[in-house]
C-alpha positions, 0 to 999 in steps of 0.5 A: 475542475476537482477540488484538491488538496495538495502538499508538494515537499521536497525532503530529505532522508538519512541513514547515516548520511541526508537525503535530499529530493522533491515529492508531493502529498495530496488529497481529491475531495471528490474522490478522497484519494490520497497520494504521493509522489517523489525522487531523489538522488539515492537508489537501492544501493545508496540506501542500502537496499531500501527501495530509493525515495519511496522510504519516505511515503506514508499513507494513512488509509481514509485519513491522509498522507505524511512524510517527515523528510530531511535526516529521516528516520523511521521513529520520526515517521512512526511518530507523526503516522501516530499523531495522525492516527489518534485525530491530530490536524496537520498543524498539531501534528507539525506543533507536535513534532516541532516540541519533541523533535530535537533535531527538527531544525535539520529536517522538512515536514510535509501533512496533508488530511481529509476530514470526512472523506469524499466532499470533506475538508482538506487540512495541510501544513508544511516546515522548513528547519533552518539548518536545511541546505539551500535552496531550501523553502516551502510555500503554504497555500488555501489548498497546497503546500511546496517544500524542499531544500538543496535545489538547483533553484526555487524553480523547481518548486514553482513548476511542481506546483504549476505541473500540479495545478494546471493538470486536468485528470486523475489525481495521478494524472496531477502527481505525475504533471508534478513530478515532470514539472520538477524534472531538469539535470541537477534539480537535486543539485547533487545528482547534476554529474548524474546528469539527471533530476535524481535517481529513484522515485515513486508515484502512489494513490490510495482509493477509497476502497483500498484495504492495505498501505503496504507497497505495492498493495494501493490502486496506483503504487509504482516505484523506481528504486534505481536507473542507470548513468544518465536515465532520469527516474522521472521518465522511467517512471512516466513509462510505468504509468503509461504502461499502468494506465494502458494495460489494465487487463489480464495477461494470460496464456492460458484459462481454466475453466474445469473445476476444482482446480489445484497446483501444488508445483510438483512439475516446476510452476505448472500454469502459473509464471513469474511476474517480471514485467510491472514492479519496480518498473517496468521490465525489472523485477525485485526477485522471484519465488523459488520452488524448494523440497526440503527446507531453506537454507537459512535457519530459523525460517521457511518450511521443513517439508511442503503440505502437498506431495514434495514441492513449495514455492518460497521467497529466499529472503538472504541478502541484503539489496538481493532477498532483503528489505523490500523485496517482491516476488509475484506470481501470477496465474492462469485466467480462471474462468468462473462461469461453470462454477454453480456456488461462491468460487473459493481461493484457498492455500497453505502459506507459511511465515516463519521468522523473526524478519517476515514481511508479507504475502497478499492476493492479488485479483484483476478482472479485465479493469486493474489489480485490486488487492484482496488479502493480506498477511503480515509477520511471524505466523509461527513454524507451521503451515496456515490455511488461507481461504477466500471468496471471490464471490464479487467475481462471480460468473467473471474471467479473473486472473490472480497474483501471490505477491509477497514482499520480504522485511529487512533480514534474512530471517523472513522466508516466505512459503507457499503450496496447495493452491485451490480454486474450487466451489464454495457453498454458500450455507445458511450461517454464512447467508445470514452473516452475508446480508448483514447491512451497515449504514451510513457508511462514512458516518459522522455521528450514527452508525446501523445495524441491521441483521435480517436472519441472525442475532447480534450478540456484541460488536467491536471496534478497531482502530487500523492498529487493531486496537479496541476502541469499542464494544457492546453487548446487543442482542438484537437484529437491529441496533444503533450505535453512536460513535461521535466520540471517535476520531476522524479515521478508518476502523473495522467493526466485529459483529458476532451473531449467533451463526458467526463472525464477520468484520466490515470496513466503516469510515467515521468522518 
């Protein structure tokens, strides 16, 4: 049985009111996954339009999880994510908060890391303030810890744990045993006229070679931000996973296989459809792109005009719970057959993010085993089209199906726009040959990190932390080079090597 890591919470969230709920962070020191689960007795419209229990998780990509829970607030949370960031153990991070929080007696904590990635050693704390509703507690093990308040019972807790335990499988697998271990009418005492546990909840695992946290953006991220009188989320959400786990592949109704390929959407969305069979859950879409000619409606952001011929697709972001916060809209492509094309294949499109209150836009890819997401664009890119273009070199010669899938910020002043979509063949030059088979190892790494650029000089290289911050940097001149970086805490960071034919960026993991 896998070594893991668990924290099982249940929490509490507020806007101007407290939530309470039960949820799970966990670790796998085999796989170094990292995941969380949770519900509550909220949903979109209780929170006014945040997507139901999911507020709370917080994934810090090849570190660990967090949620600050009971009257939560997005500076509590942005506070202990920063902790984390900067090299703080669980505990600190806890003793941290417990001196700079004043209301921390009113609130839940629940820290789970994984010092050196897959093998590593997990770390765990949990606090339970003294002014949380009863039933309220938590328990702290060797490898777990169980929190939660306003409770049908202590129950609830032990057979989350048990769930968990007892589980064989994934590290979703035991998420999920978890949160059908939670599952009973009024498990969240409050939600006992529902007749459910709760009315939202979430279940997400960051892989090791996920690039973004960003929902919807991790291997396994699965929301139900709202049900129905008398549906328990639990079940609708065990559904999505089931459908999750048995429909990996593609879903097409049609292949292209003549190149190059291009939609501008000037006869409605041409082979490509809306998605509205997997989000939120299963059959409920969050909202769909619109296509558009002259402009959105809502000043001070979205295009003028479309790149190519009269049409563009966008996102209306106006409404709050309708076009904002949090709200997806995914399209997907035809299956594109990669076996013709001779170089790299190349994605390239024109995508516009004008606003004050823009989310983001990303690339999906699935190449018959589940959707990896590629590329990812957050924020105001200013009143312009950009240009994004992406190899999809790793899918050579493979049938590959794409999503663009873009989630809107919390105004209405967050239009997202896209156009001019292309899939055609790259040719792979000498510059960017020599900028391909530059090799960095080991990689985790706990002390020493190479440098070897067999057809081109390094000039220098940076390092940034995962919130673009220099943390880094030195001059080279050299093909092959070693660099300590010991002094640096346990965490992902991106290194930017600049040759003399170009620039590339890698993903390292300092463990």
């Amino acid at each position: 049985m896998k070594t893991l890591v668990v924290l099982l919470s249940l929490f509490s969230s507020t806007f101007l009111f407290a939530q309470h709920t039960f949820s799970i962070v966990a670790v796998d020191t085999e796989t170094g996954e990292i995941g969380s689960a949770g519900a509550t007795c909220l949903d979109i419209d209780d929170l006014n339009g945040e997507e139901g229990a999911l507020v709370v998780s917080d994934i810090i990509l090849g570190v660990g999880g967090i949620h600050t829970q009971s009257f939560f607030t997005f500076a509590i949370q942005a506070q202990a994510r920063a902790r984390m960031e900067s090299g703080d153990s669980p505990q600190e991070i806890l003793d941290w908060l417990m001196a700079n929080d004043p209301q921390h007696q009113t609130r839940q904590y629940g820290i789970v890391d994984l010092i050196g990635g897959s093998g590593g050693t997990p770390r765990a704390a949990g606090f339970t303030g003294a002014n949380n509703g009863s039933i309220a507690n938590h328990i702290v093990g060797p490898n777990y810890a169980i929190q939660g308040n306003i409770l049908i019972s202590q129950e609830v807790l032990d057979d989350m744990e048990t769930g968990f335990l007892d589980t064989t499988g994934s590290l979703a697998d035991k998420l999920m045993a978890a949160m059908q271990g939670a599952k009973r009418i009024g498990a969240q005492t409050s939600c006992s006229n529902n007749q459910t546990s709760s009315k939202s909840a979430f279940l997400r695992v960051a892989k090791t070679e996920d690039l973004f946290t960003n929902y919807g953006h991790l291997s396994v991220d699965l929301n139900v931000s709202k049900t129905a009188f008398a549906e328990d989320p639990i079940d609708v959400l065990q559904t999505t996973y089931d459908f999750y786990l048995n429909n990996p592949e593609t879903s097409c109704n049609d292949t292209v296989t003549s190149y190059p390929y291009s939609e501008s959407f000037e006869t409605d969305l041409g082979l490509w459809e809306q998605n509205d069979i997997d989000l939120s859950h299963v059959g409920n879409t969050d909202f769909d792109w619109t296509r558009d000619a002259e402009g959105t409606p809502t000043s001070n952001t979205g295009p003028d005009t479309a790149t190519d011929g009269d049409f563009y697709l966008y996102t209306e972001a106006t409404g709050t719970n309708i076009g904002n916060p949090t709200k997806r809209a995914v399209l997907n492509s035809p299956c594109f057959d990669l076996s013709s094309i001779t170089e790299i294949p190349t994605l390239t499109f024109n995508y516009h993010l004008f606003g004050t209150n823009i989310g983001n836009i990303a690339v999906r890819v699935n190449d018959g085993t589940g959707w990896t997401t590629i590329w990812l664009q957050n924020g105001n890119q200013g009143n312009q089209w950009n240009t994004a273009s992406i190899s999809l070199e790793d899918y050579t010669n493979q049938t590959i199906q794409l999503r663009i899938d873009s989630t809107t910020g919390v105004g209405e002043r967050g239009d997202v726009a896209i156009d001019n979509i292309t899939l055609s063949s790259g040719v792979l030059g000498q510059d960017n040959n020599a900028l391909e088979v530059i090799s960095i190892y080991p990689n985790p790494t706990q002390e020493v990190l190479n440098i070897m650029s067999p057809l081109s000089l390094v000039k220098d290289i940076k390092l940034y932390d995962i919130k673009g911050r220099v943390v880094f940097k030195e001059q080279i001149n050299n093909q092959n080079y070693k660099i300590d970086i010991s002094h640096l805490t346990t965490a992902m960071y991106f290194i930017e090597i600049n040759t003399e034919v170009g620039t590339t960026t890698k993903k390292i993991m300092k463990q």
